[in-house]
KOLFILUM-579419 format. One record per atom (N, C-alpha, C, O): atom name; x, y, z. Coordinates in steps of 0.2 Angstrom, whole numbers. Example, Ala and Ser with C-alpha at 12.3 -4.5 7.8 and 13.67 -1.06 7.14 Angstrom:
% KOLFILUM-579419
- N  66  -28  39
- CA  62  -22  39
- C  66  -16  39
- O  71  -17  42
- N  64  -11  35
- CA  68  -5  36
- C  64  0  39
- O  67  6  40
END
This chain:
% KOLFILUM-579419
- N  812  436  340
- CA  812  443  342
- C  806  445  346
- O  806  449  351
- N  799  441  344
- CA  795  444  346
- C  793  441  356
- O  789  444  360
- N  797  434  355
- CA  796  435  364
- C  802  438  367
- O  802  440  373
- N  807  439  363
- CA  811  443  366
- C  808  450  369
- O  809  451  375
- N  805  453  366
- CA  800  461  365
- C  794  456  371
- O  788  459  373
- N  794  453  372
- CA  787  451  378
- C  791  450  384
- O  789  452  389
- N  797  447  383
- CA  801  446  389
- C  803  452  395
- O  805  453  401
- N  804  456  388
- CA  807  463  390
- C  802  469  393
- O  804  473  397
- N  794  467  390
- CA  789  469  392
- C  786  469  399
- O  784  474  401
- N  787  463  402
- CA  786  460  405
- C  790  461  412
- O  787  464  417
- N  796  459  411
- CA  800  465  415
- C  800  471  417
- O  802  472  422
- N  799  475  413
- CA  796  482  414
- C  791  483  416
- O  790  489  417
- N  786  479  416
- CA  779  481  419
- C  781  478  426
- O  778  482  430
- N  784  473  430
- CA  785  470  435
- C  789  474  439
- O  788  474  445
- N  793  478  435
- CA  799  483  440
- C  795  490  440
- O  797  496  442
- N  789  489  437
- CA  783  495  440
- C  778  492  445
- O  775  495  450
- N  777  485  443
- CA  771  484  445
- C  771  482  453
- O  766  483  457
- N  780  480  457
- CA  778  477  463
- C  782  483  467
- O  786  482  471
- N  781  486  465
- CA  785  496  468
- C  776  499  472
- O  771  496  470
- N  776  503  477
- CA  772  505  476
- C  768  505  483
- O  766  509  487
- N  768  497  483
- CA  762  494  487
- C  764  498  496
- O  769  499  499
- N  758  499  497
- CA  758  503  504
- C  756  496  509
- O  751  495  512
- N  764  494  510
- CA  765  488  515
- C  769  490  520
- O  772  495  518
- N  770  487  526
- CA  777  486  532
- C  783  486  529
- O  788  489  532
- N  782  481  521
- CA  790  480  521
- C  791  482  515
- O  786  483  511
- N  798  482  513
- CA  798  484  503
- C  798  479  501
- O  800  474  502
- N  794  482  493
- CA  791  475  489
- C  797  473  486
- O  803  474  487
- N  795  468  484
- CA  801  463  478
- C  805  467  474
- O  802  472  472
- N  809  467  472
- CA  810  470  464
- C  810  465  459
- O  810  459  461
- N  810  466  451
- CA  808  463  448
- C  815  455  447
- O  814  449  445
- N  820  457  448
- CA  826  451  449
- C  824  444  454
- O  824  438  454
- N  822  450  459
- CA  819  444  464
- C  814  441  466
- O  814  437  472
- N  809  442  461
- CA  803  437  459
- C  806  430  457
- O  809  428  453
- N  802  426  463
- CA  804  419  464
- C  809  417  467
- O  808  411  469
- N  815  420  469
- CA  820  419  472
- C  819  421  478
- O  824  419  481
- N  815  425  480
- CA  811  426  489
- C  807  429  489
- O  804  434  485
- N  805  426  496
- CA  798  426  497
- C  795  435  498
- O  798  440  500
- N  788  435  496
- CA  787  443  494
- C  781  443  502
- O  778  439  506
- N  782  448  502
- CA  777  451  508
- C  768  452  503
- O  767  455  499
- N  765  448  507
- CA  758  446  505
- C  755  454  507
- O  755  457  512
- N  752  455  500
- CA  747  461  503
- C  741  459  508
- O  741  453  509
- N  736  462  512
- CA  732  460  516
- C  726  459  512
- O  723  463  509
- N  724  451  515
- CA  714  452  513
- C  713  458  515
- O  709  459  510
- N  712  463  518
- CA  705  467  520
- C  711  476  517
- O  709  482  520
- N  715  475  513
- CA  716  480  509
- C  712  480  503
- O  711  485  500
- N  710  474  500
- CA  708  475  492
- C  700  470  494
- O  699  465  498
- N  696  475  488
- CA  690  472  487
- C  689  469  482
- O  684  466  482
- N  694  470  476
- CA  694  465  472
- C  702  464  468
- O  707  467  469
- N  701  459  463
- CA  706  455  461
- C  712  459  458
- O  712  462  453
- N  718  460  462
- CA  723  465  458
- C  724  466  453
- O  728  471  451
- N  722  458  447
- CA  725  458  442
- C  720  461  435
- O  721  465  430
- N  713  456  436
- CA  706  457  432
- C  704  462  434
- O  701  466  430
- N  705  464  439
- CA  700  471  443
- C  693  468  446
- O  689  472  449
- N  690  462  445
- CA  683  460  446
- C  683  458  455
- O  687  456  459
- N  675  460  455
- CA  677  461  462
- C  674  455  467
- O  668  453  467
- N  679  454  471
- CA  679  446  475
- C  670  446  479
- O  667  450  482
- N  670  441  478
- CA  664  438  485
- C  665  431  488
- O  668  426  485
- N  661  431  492
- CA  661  424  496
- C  660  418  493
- O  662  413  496
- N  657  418  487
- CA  657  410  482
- C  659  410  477
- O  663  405  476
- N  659  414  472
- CA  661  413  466
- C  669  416  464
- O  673  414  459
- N  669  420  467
- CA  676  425  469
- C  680  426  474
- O  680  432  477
- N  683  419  475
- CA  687  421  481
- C  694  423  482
- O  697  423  476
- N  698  426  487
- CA  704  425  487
- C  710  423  488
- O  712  421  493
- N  713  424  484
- CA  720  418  485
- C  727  425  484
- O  726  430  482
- N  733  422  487
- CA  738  426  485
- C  745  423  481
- O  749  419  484
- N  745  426  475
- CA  751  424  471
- C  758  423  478
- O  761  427  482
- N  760  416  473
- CA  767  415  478
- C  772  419  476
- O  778  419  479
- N  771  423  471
- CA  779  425  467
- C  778  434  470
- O  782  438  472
- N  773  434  468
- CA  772  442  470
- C  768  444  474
- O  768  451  474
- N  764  441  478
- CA  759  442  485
- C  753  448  484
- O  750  452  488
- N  751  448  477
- CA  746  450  476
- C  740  448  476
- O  739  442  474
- N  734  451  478
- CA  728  447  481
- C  726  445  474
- O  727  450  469
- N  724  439  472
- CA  720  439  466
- C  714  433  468
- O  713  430  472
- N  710  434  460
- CA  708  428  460
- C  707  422  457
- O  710  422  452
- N  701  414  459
- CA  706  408  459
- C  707  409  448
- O  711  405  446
- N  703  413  445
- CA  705  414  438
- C  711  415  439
- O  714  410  437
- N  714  420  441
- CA  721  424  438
- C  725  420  440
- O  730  419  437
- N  722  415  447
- CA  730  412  449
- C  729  404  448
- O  732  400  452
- N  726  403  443
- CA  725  398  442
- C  733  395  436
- O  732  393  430
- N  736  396  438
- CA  744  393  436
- C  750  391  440
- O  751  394  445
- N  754  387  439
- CA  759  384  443
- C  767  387  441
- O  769  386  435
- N  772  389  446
- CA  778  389  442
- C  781  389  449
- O  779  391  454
- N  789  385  448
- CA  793  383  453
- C  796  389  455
- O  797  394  451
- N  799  389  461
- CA  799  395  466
- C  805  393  468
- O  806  388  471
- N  810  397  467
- CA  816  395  470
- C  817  396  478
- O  819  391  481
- N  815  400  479
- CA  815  402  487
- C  812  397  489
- O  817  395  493
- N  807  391  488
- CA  805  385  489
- C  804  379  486
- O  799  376  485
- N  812  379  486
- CA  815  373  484
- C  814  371  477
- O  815  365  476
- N  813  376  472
- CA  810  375  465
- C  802  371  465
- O  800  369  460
- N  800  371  470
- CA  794  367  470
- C  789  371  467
- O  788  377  468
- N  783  367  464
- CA  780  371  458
- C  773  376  465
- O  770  374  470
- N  772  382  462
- CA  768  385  467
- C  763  390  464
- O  763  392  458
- N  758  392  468
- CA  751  394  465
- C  755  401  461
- O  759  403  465
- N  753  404  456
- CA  755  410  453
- C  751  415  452
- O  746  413  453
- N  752  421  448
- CA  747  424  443
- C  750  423  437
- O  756  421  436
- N  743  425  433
- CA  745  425  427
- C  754  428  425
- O  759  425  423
- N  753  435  427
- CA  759  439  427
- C  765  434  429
- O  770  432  425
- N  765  433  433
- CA  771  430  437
- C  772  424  432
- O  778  422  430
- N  767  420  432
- CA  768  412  426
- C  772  416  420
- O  778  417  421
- N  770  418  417
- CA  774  422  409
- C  780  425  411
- O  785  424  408
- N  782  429  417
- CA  787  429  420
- C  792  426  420
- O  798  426  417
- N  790  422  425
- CA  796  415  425
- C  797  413  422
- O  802  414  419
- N  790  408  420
- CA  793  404  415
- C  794  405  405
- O  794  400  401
- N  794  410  404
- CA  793  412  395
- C  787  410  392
- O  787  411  386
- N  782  406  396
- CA  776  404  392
- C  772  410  391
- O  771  415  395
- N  769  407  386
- CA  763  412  384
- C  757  410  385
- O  756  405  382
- N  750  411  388
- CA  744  409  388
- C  740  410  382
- O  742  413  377
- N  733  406  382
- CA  730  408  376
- C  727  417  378
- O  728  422  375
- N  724  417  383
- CA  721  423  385
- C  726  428  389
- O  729  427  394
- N  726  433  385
- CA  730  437  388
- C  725  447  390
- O  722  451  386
- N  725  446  395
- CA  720  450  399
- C  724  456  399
- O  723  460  404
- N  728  457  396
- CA  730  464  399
- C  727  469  393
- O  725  467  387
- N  728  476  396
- CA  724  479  391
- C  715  481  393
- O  711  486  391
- N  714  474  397
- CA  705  476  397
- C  703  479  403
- O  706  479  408
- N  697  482  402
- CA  694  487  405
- C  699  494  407
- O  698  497  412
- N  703  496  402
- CA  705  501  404
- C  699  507  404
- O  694  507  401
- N  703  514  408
- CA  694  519  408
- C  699  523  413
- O  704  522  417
- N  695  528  413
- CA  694  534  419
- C  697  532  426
- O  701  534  430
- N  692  526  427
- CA  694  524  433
- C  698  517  435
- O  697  515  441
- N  704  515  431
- CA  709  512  430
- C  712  514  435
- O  718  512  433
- N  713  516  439
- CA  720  520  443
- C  719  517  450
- O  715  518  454
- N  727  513  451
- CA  726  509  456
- C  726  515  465
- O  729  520  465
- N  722  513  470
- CA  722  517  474
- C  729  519  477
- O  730  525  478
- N  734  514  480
- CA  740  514  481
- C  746  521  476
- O  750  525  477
- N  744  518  472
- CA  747  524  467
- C  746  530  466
- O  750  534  464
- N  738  533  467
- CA  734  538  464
- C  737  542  473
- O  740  548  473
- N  736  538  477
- CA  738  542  485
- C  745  544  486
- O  747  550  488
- N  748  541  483
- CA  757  546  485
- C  758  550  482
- O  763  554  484
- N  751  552  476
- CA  752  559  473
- C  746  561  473
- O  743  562  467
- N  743  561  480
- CA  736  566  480
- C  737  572  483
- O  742  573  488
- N  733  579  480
- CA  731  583  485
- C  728  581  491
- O  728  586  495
- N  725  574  494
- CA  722  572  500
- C  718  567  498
- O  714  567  493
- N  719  562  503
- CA  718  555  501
- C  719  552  510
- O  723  553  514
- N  709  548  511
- CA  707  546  518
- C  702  544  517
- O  700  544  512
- N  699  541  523
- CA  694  534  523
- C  689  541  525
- O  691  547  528
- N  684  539  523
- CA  678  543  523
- C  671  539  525
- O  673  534  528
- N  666  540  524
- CA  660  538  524
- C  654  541  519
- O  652  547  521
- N  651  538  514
- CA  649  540  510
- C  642  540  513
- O  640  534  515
- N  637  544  514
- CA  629  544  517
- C  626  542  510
- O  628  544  505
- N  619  537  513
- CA  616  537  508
- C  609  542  509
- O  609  545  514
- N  604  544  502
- CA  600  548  502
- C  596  549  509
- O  595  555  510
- N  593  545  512
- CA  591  546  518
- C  596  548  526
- O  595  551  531
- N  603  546  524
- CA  607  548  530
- C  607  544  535
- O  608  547  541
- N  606  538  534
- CA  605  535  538
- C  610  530  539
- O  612  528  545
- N  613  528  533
- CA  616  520  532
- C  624  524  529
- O  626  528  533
- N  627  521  522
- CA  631  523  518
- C  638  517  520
- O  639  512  524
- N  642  519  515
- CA  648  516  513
- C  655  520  515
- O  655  526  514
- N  660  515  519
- CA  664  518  519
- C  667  516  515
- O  667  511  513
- N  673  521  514
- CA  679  519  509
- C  684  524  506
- O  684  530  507
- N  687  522  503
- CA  695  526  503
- C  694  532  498
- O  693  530  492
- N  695  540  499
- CA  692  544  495
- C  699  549  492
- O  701  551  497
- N  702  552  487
- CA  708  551  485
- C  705  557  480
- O  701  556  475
- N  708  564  482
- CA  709  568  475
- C  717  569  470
- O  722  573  473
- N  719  566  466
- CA  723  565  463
- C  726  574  462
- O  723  579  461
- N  734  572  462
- CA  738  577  459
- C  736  580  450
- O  735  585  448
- N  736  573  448
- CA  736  575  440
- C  730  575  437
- O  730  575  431
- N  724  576  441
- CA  718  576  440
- C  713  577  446
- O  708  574  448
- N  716  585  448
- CA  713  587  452
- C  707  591  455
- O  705  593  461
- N  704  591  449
- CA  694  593  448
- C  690  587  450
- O  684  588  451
- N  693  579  450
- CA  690  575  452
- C  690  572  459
- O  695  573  462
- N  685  568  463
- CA  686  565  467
- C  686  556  465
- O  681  553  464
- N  691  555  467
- CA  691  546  465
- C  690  543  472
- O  693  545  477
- N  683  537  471
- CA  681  533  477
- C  683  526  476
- O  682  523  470
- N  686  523  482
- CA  687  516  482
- C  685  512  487
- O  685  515  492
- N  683  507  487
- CA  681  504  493
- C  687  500  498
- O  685  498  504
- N  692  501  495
- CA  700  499  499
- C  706  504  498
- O  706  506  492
- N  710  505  500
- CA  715  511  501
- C  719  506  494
- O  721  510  490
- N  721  498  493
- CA  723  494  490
- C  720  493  481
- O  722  489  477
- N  717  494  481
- CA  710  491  477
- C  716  496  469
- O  720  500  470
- N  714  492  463
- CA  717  495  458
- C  712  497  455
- O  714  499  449
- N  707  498  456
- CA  703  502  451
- C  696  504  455
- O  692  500  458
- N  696  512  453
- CA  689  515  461
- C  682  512  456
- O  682  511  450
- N  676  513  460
- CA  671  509  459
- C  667  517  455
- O  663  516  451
- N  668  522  457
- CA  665  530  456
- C  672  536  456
- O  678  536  457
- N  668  540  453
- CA  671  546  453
- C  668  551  454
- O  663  550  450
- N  666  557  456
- CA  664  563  456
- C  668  569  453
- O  673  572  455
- N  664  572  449
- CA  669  579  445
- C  665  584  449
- O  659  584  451
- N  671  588  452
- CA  669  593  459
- C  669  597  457
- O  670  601  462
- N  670  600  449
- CA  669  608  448
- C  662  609  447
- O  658  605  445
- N  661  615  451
- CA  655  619  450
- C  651  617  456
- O  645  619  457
- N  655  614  460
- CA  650  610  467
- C  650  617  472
- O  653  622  470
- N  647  615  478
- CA  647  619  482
- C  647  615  490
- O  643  611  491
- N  652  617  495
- CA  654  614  498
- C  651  616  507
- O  653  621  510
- N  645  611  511
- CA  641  615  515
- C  645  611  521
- O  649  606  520
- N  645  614  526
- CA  647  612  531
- C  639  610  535
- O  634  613  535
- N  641  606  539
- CA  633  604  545
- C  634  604  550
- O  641  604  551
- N  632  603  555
- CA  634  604  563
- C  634  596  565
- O  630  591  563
- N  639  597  569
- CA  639  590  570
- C  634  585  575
- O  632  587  581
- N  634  578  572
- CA  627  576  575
- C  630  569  578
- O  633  565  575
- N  629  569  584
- CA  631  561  589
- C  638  560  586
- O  639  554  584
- N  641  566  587
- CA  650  562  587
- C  652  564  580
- O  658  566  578
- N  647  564  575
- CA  647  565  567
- C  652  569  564
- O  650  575  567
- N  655  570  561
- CA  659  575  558
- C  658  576  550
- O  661  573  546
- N  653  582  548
- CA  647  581  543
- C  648  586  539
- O  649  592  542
- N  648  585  530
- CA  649  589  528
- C  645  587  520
- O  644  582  518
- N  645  595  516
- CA  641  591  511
- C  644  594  505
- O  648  599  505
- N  641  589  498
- CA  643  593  490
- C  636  592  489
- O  632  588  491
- N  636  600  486
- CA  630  602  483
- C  629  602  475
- O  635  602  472
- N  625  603  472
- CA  624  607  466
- C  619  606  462
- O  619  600  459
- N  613  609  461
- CA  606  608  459
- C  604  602  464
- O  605  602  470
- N  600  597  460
- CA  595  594  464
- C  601  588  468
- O  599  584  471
- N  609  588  465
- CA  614  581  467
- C  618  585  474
- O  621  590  474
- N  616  580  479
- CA  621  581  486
- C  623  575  488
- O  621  569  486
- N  627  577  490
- CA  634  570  494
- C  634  574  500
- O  635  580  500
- N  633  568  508
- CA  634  572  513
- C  641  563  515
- O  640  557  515
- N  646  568  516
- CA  651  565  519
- C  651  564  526
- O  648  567  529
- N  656  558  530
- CA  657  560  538
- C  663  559  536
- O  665  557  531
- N  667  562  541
- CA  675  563  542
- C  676  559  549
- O  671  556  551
- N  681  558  551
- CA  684  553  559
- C  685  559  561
- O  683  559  567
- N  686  563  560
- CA  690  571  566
- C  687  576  563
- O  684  575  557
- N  686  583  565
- CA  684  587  562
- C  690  591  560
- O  688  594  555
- N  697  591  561
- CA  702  593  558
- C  701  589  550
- O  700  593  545
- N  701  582  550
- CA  703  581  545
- C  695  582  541
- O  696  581  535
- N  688  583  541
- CA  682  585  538
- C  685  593  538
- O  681  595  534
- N  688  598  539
- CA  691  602  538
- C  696  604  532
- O  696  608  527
- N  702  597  533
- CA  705  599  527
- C  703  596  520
- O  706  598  514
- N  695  590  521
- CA  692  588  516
- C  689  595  510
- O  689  596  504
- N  686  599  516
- CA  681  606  515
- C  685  610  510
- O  683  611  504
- N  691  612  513
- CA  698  616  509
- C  698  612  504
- O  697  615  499
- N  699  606  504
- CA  702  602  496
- C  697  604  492
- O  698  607  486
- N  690  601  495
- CA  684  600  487
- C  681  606  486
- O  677  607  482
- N  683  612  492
- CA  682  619  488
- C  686  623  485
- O  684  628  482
- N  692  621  485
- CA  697  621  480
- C  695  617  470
- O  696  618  464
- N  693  614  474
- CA  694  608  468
- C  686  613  462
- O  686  615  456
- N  682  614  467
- CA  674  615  463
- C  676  623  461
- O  672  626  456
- N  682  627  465
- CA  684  634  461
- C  687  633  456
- O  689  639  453
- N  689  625  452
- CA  693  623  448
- C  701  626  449
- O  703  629  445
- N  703  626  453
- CA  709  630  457
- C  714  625  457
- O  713  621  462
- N  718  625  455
- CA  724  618  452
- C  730  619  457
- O  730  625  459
- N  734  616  460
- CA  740  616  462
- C  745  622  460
- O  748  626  463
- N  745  621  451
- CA  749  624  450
- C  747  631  451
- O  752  636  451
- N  740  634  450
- CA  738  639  450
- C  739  642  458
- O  738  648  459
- N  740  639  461
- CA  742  641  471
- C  748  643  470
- O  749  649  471
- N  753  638  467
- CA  760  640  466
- C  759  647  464
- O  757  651  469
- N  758  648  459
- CA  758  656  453
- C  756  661  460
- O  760  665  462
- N  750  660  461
- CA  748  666  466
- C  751  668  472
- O  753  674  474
- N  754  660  475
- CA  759  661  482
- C  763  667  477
- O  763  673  479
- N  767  666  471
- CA  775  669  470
- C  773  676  466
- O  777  680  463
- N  765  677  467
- CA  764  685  464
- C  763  688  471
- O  765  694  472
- N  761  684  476
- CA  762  689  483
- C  768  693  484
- O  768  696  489
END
């Protein structure tokens, strides 16, 4: 009974898990894992591993992609073999996931469950249900340098701003709580499209790609910092 109940488990995390992904083409469903070939997510979508969440670099964490499910991981997770029907049954690199999939085995280490938190929420998922979600630029304290990367205020958690360093990545590296912020606008410098969060001695100066879209940022996180929820718009639109 009890790998029956892992089996079943298992499946149902799969027919959630390869939905979702923001690719060209549609993902697999869970039936046809292993029976054809999956559309490979892209190296320069994810900064780290989709399965551990730890995040890749050039020696010690590289990346590889599972043959069953085309998720970027690394050489840990996918350090497993199982044969591949779409190729000829022949045995081929996997993830963990997909290994216990196919084939009913169980590992010693079972990694699911760990590091969950706040910032658990894959970027691809959190974006089909954001108030607004795009590539940004974070400045660093002098304004000179900074980080870009994929910035995401969620539907179901819309006081926050969640930051990722890939629009792909399963779990954001930061978060920012934007009640009580104050939202500055700056003139724009050498092309820049520049805006800021304030609040006591803590500011974030952002750049935007357009000034339409540093526009509809400005609306979002001053919405976000009057603490002003989706649903509370609804209500007021339907009292007009």
């Amino acid at each position: 009974q009890d790998a029956i109940d892992r089996k079943e488990k298992r499946s149902e995390t799969f027919k959630t898990a390869v939905h979702g992904l923001e690719t060209d083409t549609p993902a697999l469903k869970a039936e046809e894992l292993g029976r054809r070939a999956p559309q490979w997510v892209r190296d320069n979508l994810v900064t780290m591993c989709m399965r551990c969440r730890e995040p890749f670099n050039a020696i010690t964490r590289r990346r590889h992609h599972c043959r069953a499910c085309g998720y970027v991981v690394c050489a840990r997770c996918s350090d497993y073999k199982a044969e591949l029907q779409y190729d000829g049954n022949r045995p081929n690199r996997v993830c963990q996931e997909c290994f216990i999939f196919l084939t009913g085995h169980t590992v010693l280490e079972d990694r699911e469950g760990k590091h969950k938190g706040i910032l658990e929420k894959g970027a691809a998922e959190v974006s089909s249900r954001s108030l607004l979600c795009s590539s940004l630029q974070l400045l660093d304290k002098n304004g000179k340098g900074g980080t870009r990367g994929w910035f995401v205020i969620p539907q179901d958690d819309p006081l926050v701003l969640y930051i990722y360093a890939a629009p792909q990545d399963v779990r954001a590296h930061t978060s920012i709580p934007l009640l009580g912020y104050q939202v500055r606008d700056l003139p724009q410098s050498e092309s820049r499209h520049l805006f800021q969060l304030a609040q006591s001695r803590q500011v974030f100066t952002f750049v935007a790609d357009t000034e339409e879209l540093k526009r509809r940022w400005m609306k979002a996180m001053a919405r976000s910092a009057a603490g002003i929820t989706e649903e509370e718009e609804e209500d007021e639109d339907e009292a007009e």
